[in-house]
C-alpha positions as CSV (number, residue, x, y, z in Angstrom):
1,X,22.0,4.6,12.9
2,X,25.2,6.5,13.4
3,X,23.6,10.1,12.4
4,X,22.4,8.9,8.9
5,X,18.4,9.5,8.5
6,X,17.3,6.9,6.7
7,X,15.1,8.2,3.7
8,X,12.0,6.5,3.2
9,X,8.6,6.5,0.4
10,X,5.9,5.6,1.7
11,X,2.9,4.0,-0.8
12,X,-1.0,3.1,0.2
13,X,-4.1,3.9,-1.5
14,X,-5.4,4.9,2.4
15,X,-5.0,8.6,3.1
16,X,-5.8,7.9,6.7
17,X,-2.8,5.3,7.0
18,X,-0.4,7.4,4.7
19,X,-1.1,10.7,6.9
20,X,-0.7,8.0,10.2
21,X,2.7,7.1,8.5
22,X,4.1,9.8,8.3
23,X,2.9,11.8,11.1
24,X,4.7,8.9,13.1
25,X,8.0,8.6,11.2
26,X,8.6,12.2,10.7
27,X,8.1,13.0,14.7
28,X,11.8,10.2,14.8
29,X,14.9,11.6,13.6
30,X,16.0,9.1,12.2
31,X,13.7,9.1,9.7
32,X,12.7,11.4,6.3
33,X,10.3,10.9,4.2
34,X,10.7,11.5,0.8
35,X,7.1,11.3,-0.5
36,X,3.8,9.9,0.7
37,X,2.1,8.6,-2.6
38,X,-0.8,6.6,-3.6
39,X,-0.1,4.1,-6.3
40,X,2.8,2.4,-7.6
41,X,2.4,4.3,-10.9
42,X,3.4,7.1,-8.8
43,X,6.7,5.6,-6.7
44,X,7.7,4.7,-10.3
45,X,7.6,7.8,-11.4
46,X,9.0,9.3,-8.3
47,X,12.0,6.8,-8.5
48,X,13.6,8.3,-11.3
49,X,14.3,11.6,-10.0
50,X,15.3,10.3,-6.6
51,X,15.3,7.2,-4.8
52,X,14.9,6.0,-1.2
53,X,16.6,3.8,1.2
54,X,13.4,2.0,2.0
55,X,10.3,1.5,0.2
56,X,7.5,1.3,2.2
57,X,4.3,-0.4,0.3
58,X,1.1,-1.9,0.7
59,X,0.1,-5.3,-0.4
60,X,-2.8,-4.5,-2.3
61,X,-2.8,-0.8,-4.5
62,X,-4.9,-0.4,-7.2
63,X,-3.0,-0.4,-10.6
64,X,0.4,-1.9,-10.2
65,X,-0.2,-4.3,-7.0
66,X,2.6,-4.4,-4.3
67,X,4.1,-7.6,-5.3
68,X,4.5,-6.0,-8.8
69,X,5.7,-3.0,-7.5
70,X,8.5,-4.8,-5.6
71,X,9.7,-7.3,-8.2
72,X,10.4,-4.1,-10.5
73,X,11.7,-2.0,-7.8
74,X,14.4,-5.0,-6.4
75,X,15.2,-5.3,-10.8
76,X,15.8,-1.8,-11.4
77,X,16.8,-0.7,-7.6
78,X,19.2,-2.8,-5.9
79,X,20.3,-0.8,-3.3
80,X,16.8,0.3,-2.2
81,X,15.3,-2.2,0.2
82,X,11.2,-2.9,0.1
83,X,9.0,-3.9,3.2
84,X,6.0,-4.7,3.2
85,X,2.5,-3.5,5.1
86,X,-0.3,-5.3,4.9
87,X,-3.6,-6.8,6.0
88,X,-3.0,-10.1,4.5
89,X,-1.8,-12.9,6.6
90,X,-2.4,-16.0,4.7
91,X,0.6,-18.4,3.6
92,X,0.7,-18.0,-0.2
93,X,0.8,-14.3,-0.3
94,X,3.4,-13.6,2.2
95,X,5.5,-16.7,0.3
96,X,4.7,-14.6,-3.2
97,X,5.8,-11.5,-2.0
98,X,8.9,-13.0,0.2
99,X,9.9,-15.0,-3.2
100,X,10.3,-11.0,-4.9
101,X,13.3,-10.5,-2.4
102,X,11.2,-8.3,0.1
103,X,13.1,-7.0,2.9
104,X,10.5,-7.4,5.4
105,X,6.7,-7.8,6.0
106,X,4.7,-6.5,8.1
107,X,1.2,-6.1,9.7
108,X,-0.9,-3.1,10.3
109,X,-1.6,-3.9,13.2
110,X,2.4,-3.2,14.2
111,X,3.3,-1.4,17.4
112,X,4.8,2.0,16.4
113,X,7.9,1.1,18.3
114,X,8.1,-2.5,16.5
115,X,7.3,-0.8,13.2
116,X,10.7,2.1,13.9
117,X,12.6,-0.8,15.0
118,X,11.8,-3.3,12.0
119,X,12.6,-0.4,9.3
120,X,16.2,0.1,11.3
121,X,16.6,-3.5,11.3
122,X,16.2,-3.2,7.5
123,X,18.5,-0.8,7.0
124,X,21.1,-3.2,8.9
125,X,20.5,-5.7,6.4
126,X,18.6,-8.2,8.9
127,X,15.4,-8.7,7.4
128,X,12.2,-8.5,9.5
129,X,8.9,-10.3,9.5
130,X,6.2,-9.9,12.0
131,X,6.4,-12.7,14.4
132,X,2.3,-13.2,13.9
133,X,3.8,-14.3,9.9
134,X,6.4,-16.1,11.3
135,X,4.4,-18.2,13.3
136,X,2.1,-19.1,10.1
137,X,4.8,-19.9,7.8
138,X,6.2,-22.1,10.5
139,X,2.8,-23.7,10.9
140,X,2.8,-24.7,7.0
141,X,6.3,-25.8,7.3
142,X,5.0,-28.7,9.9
143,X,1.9,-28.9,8.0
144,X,2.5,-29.6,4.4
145,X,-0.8,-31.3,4.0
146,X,-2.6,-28.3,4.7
147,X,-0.8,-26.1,3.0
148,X,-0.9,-28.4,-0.2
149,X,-5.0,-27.5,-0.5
150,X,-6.1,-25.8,-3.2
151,X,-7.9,-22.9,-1.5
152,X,-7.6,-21.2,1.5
153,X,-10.6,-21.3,3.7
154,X,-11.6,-17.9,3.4
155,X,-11.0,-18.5,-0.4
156,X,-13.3,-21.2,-0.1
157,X,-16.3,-19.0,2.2
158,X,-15.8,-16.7,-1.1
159,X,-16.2,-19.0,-3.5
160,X,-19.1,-20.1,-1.8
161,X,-20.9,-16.6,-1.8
162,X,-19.9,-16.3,-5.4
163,X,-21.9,-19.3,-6.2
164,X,-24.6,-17.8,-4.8
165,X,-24.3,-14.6,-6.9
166,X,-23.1,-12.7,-4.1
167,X,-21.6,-9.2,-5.6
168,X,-18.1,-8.3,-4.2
169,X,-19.9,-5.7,-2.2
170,X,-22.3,-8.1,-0.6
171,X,-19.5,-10.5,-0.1
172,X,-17.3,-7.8,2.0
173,X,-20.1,-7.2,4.2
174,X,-20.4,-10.6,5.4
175,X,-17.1,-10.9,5.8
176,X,-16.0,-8.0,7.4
177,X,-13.4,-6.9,4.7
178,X,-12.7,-4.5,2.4
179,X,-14.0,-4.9,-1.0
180,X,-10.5,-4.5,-2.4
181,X,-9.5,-7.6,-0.7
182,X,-12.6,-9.4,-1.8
183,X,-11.3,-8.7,-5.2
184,X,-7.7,-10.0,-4.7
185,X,-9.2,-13.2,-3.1
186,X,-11.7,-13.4,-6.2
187,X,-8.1,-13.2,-8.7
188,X,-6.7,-15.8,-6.4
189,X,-9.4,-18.3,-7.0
190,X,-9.7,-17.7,-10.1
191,X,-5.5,-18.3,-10.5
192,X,-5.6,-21.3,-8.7
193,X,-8.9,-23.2,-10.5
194,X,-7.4,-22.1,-14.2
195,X,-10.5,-20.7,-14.7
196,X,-11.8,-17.6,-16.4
197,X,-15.2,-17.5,-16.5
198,X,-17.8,-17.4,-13.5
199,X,-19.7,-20.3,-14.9
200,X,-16.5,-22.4,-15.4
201,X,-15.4,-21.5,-11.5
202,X,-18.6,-23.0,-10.5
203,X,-18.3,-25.7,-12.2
204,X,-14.9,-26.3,-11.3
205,X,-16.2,-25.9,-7.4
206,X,-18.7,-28.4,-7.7
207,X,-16.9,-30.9,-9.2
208,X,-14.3,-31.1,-7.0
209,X,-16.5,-30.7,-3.9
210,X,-15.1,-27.4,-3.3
211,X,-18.6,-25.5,-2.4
């Protein structure tokens, strides 16, 4: 890094994982941080008073999501670079996010070493990717079929519980998730059947065999 501490923001709705963040990056010195925030309301405000050399952001933030928060920050930013953390691992959200011109996307379930060594990689200009999301988008390049299907299969368990009047609450238990990412799945279906209303989604599923 040739003596240059790479400033970094850090963004997640998690104070657990923020404080995790930084207590790692700030032990390296290679690494600053500039500001540990919450929402992208808040790195937008940040930014114009100062701006990083890496953007560190969540997927999924309440308010301005991270795939917003990255397509405004490569428009109006250039020269800072955006990576990615995040719990998602399915195709067409890494694709959406990678089409924004993000830097790099990772995991959390990174190594602390492969995390230190993806941001430096950034900061060469070699973007990084965790090889787990490698892997899958390699998959769906030898398996256009599959990735051709109209939902997911955990988009398709979800729709299934919200046919049954499962509440997003419910439907996170089951499923082991968060009920934030219920609700980005649920936005996702909805997206993807052109529908708007609950009673037109299952219609829509039972028509097309989809529950």
């Amino acid at each position: 890094m040739k003596g240059k501490r790479v400033k970094i923001i850090l963004v997640d709705d998690h104070r657990i994982v923020l404080d995790g963040l930084v207590s790692l990056l700030e032990s390296d010195p290679d690494f600053v941080i500039l500001a540990a925030l919450g929402t992208g309301e808040e790195v937008l405000e940040f930014f114009k008073k100062d701006q990083p050399d890496i953007l560190l952001t969540d997927y999924s933030l309440p308010g301005i999501s991270g795939l917003d928060l990255t397509r405004i920050i490569k428009r109006d930013y250039p020269k800072t670079k955006v990576v990615a953390l995040s719990m998602h691992d399915e195709a067409h959200m890494v694709k959406n996010i990678l089409k924004e011109g993000v830097d790099g996307y990772l995991l959390k379930n990174i190594q602390q070493f492969e995390l230190k060594n993806a941001l430096k990689q950034v900061m060469l200009g070699m973007p990084y990717v965790s090889p787990e999301i490698t892997k899958l988008l390699m998959h769906d390049l030898n398996h256009p079929a599959e990735e051709n299907s109209l939902l997911t299969d955990r988009e398709r368990d979800i729709l299934r519980l919200i046919s049954k009047e499962f509440s997003n609450k419910q439907i996170a238990e089951k499923l082991f998730i968060s009920e934030r990412t219920v609700e980005t799945h649920r936005k996702n279906i909805f997206r993807k059947t052109n529908t708007t209303s609950l009673v037109g989604l299952i219609k829509y599923a039972f028509a097309n065999n989809l529950v």
